[in-house]
C-alpha positions as CSV (number, residue, x, y, z in Angstrom):
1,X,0.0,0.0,0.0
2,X,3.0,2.4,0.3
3,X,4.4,3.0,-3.0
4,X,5.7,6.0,-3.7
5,X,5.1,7.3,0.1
6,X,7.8,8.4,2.4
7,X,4.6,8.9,5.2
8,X,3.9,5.8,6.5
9,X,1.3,7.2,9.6
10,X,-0.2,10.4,10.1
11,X,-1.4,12.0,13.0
12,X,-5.0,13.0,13.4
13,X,-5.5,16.2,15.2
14,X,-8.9,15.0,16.2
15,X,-12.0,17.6,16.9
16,X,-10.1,19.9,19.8
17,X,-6.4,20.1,20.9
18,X,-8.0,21.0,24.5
19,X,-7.5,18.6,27.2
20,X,-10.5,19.4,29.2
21,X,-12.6,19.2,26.0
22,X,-11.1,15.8,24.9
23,X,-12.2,14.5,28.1
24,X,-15.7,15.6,27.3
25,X,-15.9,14.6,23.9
26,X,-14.8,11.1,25.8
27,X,-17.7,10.5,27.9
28,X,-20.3,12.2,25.3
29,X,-19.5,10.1,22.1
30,X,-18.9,6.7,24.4
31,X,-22.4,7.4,25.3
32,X,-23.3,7.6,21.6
33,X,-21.9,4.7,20.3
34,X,-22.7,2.3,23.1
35,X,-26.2,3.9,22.4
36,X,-25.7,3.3,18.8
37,X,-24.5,-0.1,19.0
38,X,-27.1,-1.1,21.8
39,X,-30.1,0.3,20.0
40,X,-29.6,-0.8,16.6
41,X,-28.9,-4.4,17.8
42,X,-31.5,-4.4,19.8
43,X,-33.7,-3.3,16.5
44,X,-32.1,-6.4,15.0
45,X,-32.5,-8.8,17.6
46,X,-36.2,-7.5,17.4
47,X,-36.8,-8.4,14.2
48,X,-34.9,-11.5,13.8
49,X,-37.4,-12.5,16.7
50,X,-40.7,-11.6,15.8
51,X,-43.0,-13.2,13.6
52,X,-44.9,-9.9,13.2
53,X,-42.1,-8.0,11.7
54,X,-42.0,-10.4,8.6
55,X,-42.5,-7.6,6.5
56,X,-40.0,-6.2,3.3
57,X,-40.0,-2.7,5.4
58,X,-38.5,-4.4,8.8
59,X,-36.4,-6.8,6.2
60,X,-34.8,-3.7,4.8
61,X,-34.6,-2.2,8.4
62,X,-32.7,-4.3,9.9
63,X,-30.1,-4.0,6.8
64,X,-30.2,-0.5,7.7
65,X,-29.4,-0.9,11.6
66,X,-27.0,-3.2,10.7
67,X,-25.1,-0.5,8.2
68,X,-25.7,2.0,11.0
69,X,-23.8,-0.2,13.3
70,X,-20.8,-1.0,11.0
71,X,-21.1,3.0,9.5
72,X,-20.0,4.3,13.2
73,X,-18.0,1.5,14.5
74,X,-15.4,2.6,11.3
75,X,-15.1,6.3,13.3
76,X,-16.5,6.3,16.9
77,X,-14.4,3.5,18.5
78,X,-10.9,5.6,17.2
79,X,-12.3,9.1,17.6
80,X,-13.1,8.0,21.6
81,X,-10.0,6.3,22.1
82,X,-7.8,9.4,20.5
83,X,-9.4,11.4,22.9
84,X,-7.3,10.3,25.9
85,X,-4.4,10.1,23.9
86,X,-1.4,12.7,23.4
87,X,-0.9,11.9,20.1
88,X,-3.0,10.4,17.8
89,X,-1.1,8.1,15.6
90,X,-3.2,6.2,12.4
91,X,-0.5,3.7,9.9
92,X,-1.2,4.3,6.5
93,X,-2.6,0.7,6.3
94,X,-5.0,2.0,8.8
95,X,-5.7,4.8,7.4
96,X,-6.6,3.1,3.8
97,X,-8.7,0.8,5.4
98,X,-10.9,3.0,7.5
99,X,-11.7,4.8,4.0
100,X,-12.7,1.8,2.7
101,X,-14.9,0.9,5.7
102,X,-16.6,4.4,5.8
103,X,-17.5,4.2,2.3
104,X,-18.5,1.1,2.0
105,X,-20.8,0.9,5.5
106,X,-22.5,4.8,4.1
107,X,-22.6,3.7,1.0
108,X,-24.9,0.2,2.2
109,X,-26.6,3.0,4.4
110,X,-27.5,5.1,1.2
111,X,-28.9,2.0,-0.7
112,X,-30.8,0.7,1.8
113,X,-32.7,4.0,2.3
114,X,-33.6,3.7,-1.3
115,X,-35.1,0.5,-1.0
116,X,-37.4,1.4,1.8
117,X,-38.4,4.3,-0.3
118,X,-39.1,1.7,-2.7
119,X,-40.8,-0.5,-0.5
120,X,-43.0,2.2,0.5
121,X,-44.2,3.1,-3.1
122,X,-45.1,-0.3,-4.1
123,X,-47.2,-0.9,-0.7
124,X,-48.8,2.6,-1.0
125,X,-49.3,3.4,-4.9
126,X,-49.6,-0.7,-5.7
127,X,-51.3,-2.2,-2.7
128,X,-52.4,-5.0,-4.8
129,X,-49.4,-5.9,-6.9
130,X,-47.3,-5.3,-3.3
131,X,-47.0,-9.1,-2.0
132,X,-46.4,-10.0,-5.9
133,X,-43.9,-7.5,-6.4
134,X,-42.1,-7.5,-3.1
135,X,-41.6,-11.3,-2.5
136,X,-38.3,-12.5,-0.2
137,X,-36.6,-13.6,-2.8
138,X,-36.5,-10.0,-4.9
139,X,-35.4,-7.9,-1.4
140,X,-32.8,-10.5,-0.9
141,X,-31.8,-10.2,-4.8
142,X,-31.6,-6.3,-3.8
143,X,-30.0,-7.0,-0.4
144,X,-27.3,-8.8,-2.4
145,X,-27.0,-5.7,-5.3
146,X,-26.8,-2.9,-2.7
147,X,-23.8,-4.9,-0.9
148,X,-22.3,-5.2,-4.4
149,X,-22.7,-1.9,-5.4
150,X,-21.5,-0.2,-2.2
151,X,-18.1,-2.5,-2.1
152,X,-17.6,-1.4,-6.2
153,X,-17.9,2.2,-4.6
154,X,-15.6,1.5,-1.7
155,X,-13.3,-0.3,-4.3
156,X,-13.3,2.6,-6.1
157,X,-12.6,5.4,-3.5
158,X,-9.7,3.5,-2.1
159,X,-7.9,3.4,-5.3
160,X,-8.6,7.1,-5.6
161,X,-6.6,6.9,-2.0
162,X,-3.9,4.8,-3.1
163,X,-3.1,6.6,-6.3
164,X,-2.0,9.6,-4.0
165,X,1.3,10.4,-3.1
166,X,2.0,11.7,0.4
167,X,5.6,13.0,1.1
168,X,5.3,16.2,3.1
169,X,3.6,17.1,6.6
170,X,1.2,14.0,8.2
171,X,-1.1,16.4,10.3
172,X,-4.4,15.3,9.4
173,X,-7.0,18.1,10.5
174,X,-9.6,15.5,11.3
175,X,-10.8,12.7,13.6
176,X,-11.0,10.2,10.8
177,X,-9.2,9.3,7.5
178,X,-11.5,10.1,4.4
179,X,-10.8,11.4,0.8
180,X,-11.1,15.0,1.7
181,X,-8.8,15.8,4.7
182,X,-5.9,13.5,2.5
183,X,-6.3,15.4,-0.8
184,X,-4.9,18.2,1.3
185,X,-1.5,15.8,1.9
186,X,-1.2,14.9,-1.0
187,X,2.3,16.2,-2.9
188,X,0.9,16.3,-6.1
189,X,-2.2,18.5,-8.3
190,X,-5.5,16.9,-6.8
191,X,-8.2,18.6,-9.1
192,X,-8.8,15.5,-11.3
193,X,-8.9,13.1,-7.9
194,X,-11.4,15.7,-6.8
195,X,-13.3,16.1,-9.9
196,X,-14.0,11.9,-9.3
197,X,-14.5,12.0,-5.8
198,X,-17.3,14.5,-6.4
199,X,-18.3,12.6,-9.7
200,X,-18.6,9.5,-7.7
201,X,-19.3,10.2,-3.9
202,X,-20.9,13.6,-4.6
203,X,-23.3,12.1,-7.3
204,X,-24.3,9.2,-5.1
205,X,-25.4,11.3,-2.2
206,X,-26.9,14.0,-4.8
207,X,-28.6,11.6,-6.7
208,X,-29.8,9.7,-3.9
209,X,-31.4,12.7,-2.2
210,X,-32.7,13.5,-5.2
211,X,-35.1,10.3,-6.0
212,X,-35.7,9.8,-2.7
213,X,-37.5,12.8,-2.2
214,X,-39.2,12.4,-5.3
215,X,-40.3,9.3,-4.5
216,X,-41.6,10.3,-0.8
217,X,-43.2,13.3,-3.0
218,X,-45.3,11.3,-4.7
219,X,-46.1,8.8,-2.3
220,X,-47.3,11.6,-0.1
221,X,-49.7,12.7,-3.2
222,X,-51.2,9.2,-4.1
223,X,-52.5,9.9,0.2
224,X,-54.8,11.5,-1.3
225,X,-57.1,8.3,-2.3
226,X,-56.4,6.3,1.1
227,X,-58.2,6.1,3.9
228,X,-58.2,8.0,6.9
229,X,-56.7,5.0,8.9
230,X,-54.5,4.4,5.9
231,X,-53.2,7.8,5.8
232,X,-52.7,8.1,9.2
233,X,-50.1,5.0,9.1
234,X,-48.3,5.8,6.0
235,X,-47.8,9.4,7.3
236,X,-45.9,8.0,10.1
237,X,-44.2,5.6,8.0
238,X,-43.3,8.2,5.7
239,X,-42.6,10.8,8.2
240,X,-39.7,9.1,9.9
241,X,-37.6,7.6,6.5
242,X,-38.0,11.7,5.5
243,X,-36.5,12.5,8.6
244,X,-33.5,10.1,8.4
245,X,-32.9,11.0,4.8
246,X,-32.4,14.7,5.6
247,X,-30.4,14.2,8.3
248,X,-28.2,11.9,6.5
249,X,-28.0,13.4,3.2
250,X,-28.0,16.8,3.9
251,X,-24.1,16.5,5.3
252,X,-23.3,14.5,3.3
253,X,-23.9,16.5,0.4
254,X,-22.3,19.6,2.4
255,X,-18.9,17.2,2.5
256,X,-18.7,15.3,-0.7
257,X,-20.2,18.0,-3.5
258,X,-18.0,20.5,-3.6
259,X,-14.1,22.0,-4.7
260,X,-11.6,20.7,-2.5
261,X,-11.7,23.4,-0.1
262,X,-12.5,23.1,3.6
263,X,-14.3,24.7,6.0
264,X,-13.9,25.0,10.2
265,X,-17.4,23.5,10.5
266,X,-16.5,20.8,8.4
267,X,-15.6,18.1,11.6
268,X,-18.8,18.9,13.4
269,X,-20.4,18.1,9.6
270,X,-19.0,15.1,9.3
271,X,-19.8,13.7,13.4
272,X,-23.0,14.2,12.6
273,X,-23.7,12.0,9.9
274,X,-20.9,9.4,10.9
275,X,-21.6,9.2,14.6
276,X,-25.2,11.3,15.0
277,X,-27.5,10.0,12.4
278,X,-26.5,6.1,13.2
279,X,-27.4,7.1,16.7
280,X,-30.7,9.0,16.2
281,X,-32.3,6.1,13.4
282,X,-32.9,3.5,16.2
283,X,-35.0,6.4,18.2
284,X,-36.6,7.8,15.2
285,X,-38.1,4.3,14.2
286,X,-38.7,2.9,17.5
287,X,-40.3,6.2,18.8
288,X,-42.1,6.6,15.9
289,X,-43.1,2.8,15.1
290,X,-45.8,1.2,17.0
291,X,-45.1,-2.4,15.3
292,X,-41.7,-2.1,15.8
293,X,-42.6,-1.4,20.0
294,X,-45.1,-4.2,20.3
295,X,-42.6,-6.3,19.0
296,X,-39.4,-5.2,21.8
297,X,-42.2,-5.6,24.5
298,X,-43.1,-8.6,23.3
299,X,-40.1,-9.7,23.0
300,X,-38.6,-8.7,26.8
301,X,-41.7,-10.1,28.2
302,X,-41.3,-13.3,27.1
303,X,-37.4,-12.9,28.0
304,X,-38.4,-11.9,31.7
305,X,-41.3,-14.6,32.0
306,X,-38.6,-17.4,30.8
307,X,-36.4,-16.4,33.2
308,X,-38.6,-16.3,35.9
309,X,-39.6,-19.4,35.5
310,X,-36.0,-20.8,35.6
């Protein structure tokens, strides 16, 4: 992985150089990702158990929790443990690989928000055709694509990575190794690296954003025809994957759509959809999801009563 590098680590200067504040940003983003972790498993768990959650939405869901899971563990666990430490020291092995984890794990994120959308326009605007349409064997077909599409993009980022040459300073302003905060290393003219990060990266997340809401658009109009019960649930459906699209797309579009320049809030940009949004999905659908509620009561009752009985 090293050729034509005389860096072999970099140092990440992390969110703050302040000592008090690294101790904060200790105890507040442990408490995210152990809530991240813990509440997305506990999603999964949820609907691996139930029988009532046999649905293509909760199939798709638990992909997402899953993604969630893997999207934060690639930059919490190092951002907390940096924060303790004098200097934060990443290889370039290491570094290589975490770009290849975060776009991989965002990318899976991205592509399994689509196919809820989807999922939600068949049920809604093709009730009938839904069960026909959305059988096991198609979302696991799609399941399959969306892992294959996000490891081509990952694939592709990291050679982006590699192809750059890094001979100079090793101070990376960031918590985390990505495309951006490197191309500012790099000992070379980055505009044509740039021009396919944004090209590939940037038109994902644009693109994305872009037929999502569409989609949500006109799922909201065909409301129109439903029922007042019906509407009432498809809202709510509706409601929360709008939520978690804007929140996730919205930075990432701020971070991957633009000249290579940066910008002080850029860090704080980049937290949020790395470490906040994975953390704030398992609330929005649990809080939001009565199914999804039954199903975790259910499911810790019969936990409790079993062992009670023992």
């Amino acid at each position: 992985m090293q050729q034509n590098n005389s860096v072999t680590e970099f140092i990440l200067l992390g969110l703050t150089q302040d000592p008090m504040r690294q101790k904060m940003i200790f105890v507040i983003f442990s408490i995210f990702y152990v809530g991240t972790v813990v509440g997305n498993l506990l999603i999964i768990v949820t609907i691996k158990s139930s029988r009532t959650l046999g649905s293509p939405m909760y199939f798709f869901l638990f992909y997402l929790s899953l993604a969630d899971s893997c999207f934060s563990t690639s930059t919490a666990p190092r951002l907390i443990v940096d924060s303790l430490s004098a200097k934060k020291i990443i290889t370039y092995n290491e570094c290589m690989t975490q770009v290849f984890a975060l776009h991989l794990f965002g990318c899976m994120e991205i592509f399994v928000l689509i196919l809820m959308a989807v999922d939600r326009y068949v049920a809604i605007c093709m009730p009938l055709r839904y069960p026909t349409i959305m059988k096991r064997q198609v979302c696991t077909i799609l399941i399959v694509l969306a892992w294959i599409g996000s490891f081509i993009h990952s694939i592709a980022q990291i050679i982006l990575a590699l192809r750059l040459p890094f001979c100079g300073p090793n101070l990376i302003d960031h918590y985390c190794c990505d495309l951006q905060p490197l191309l500012k290393l790099a000992c070379m003219d980055t505009y044509k690296i740039n021009l396919l990060l944004v090209s590939n990266s940037g038109a994902i997340c644009s693109s994305s954003f872009v037929i999502l809401m569409i989609s949500y658009i006109v799922i909201l109009h065909s409301l129109r025809n439903h029922s007042a019960e019906g509407k009432k649930k498809a809202l709510s459906t509706c409601t929360s994957h709008i939520i978690v699209v804007i929140l996730f797309f919205g930075p990432c579009i701020f971070i991957y759509t633009r000249p290579p320049t940066t910008f002080p809030m850029d860090k704080m940009v980049a937290v949020f959809y790395t470490i906040g949004t994975p953390f704030l999905n398992p609330l929005i659908y649990t809080l939001r999801n009565a199914e999804v509620k039954n199903a975790m009561k259910k499911l810790w009752h019969i936990k409790i009563t079993s062992e009670r009985k023992r």
